[in-house]
C-alpha positions, 0 to 999 in steps of 0.5 A, a space after each residue: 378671916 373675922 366675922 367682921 372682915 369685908 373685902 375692900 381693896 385689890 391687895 386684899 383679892 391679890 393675898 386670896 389668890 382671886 387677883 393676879 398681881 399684874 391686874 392690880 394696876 389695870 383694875 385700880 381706877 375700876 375700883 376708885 370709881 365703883 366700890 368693891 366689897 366682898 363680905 368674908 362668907 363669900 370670899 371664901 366660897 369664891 377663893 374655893 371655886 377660883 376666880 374665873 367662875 360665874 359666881 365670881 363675875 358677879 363681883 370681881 372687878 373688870 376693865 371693862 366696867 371703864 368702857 361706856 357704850 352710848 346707851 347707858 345711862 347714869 340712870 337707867 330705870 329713872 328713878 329720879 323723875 318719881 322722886 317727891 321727897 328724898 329717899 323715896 320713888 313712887 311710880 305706882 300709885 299703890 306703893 312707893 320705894 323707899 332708899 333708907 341707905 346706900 350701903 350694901 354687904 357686897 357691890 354687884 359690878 352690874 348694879 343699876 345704882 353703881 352710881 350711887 352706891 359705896 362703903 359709908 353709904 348715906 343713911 337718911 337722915 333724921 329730918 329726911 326721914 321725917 319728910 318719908 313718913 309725912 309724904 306717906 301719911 299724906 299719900 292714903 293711896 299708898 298701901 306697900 312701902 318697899 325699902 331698897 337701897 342700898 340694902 336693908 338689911 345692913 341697917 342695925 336690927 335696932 335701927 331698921 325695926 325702928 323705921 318699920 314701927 314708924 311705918 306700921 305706925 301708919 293706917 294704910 300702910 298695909 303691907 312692908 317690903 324689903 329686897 335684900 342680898 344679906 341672907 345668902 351673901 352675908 347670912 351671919 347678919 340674920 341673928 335672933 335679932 334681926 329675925 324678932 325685928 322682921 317678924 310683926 303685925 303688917 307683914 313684912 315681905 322679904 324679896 332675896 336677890 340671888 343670880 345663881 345656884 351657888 350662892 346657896 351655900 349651907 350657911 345661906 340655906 340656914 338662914 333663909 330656913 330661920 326666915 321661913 321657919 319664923 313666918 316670913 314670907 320670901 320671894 326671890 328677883 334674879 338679874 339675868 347675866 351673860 356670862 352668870 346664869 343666861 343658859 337654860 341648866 343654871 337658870 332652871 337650877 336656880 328656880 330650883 334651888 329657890 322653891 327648895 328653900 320655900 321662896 317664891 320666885 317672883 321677878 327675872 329682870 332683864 338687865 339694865 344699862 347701867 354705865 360700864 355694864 354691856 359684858 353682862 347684858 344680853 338681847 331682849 330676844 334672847 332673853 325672852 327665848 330663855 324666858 320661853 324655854 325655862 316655861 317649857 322645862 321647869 314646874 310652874 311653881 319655878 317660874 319668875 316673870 320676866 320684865 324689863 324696867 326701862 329708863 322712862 321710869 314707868 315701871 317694871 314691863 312683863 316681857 
């Protein structure tokens, strides 16, 4: 596979041996209605392991993701309720989100905002953009901007260090963030580039997400060293998922396998009722009995908190 090549259709997952042909059918209206892609790296890291492994749940589509129960809800954190302007959430007052586009390297089949999500993914803008930064300059409370999405990082080096000058370029903004899965999922897209755009005077926070141990291959650890090497702080937020990581070996391996490769762990999120999720979602009890057990087994250095971002759209709780 190219470079460039992203994994977009059922035939294609067939051809890699990660798709039984006789689930093409079955699987094709899971796809019309939640966006597939599989950039190459990791195709070929899960066409290696097979299809039926915990790294693999996290992206290979699932019949069950058809299958709504009564507490999901299109929108599961509420984001909309703390919309003032388009592209942006601000539910706490020292700092807002900003969804600059809605396009991601890969699409997460347990993703909050499934719904919004998919290939060609809106980018904000011009005047859409003017609006962000005007709602900014006028809110002196805000001191961090978060950029989300849709992922940051698929932006152009060109295009996202031209809306981090625009946000450097306001007094109070004092800290920028960006949550990110580009550097182990996608980690060709961290180039010189893209590291000279990320490295500035207000300094940029990168939050990475990852869910499991294996998706720190060797060309994902590159990446995160030339992050680190280039003096910028990491962080990681982790979803916790039946089925991927909610046993107590592959959660403390994680958090090890982050502080290994210098990033924080910073947030363990319980997860949430995203329509057609319910296979990944496990109890509040048995989370927090993880969360209780991984405090007990691992260094402090290791430990995420633990919250749950309800569909109120207060924030996020420690659990």
């Amino acid at each position: 596979m190219s470079r460039d090549t992203t994994i977009r259709t059922l035939d294609a997952l067939e051809t890699l041996g990660l798709l039984s042909g006789d689930k093409v059918s079955v699987l094709a209206p899971v796809v019309d209605r939640y966006a597939l892609a599989i950039p190459s790296a990791l195709a070929k890291v899960l066409r290696a392991q097979g299809p039926d492994t915990p790294l693999a749940r996290q992206f290979l589509p699932d019949a069950r993701e058809l299958v709504t129960t009564p507490d999901e809800l299109d929108e599961p954190i509420g984001d909309g309720a703390h919309a003032p302007v388009k592209g942006v959430v601000h539910r706490y007052p020292d700092r807002v989100l900003v969804k600059p586009l809605h396009a991601c390297p890969v699409y997460c089949r347990f993703c909050f905002r499934r719904e919004q999500v998919g290939p060609g993914g809106e980018v904000l803008a011009s005047d859409d953009w003017a609006a962000v930064l005007d709602y900014i300059r006028a809110t002196p409370a805000v001191r961090e901007v978060i950029l989300s999405g849709g992922d940051p990082l698929m932006l152009s080096p060109r295009r996202l260090g031209g809306l981090l000058d625009d946000l450097e370029g306001i007094r109070h903004v004092r800290t920028l963030r960006i949550h990110s899965r580009v550097p182990v999922l996608d980690p060709e897209r961290i180039t010189p580039d893209m590291l000279a755009v990320l490295r500035r005077k207000t300094p940029v926070w990168l939050v990475i997400h990852a869910n499991h141990p294996e998706e720190f291959t060797p060309a994902a650890e590159a990446a995160v060293a030339s992050l680190v090497d280039r003096g910028i702080p990491l962080l990681s937020q982790t979803v916790l998922l039946r089925g991927v990581n909610a046993d107590l070996d592959t959660l403390s391996a994680l958090m090890r396998r982050f502080v290994d490769n210098r990033i924080k762990p910073y947030y363990l999120h319980h997860p949430d009722r995203a329509k057609g999720t319910s296979h990944f979602r496990l109890s509040l009890a048995e989370g927090k009995a993880l969360a209780n057990a991984l405090r007990r087994s691992i260094s402090g250095l290791c430990q995420p908190t633990y919250v749950l971002d309800g569909p109120e759209g207060q924030g996020k709780w420690p659990v």
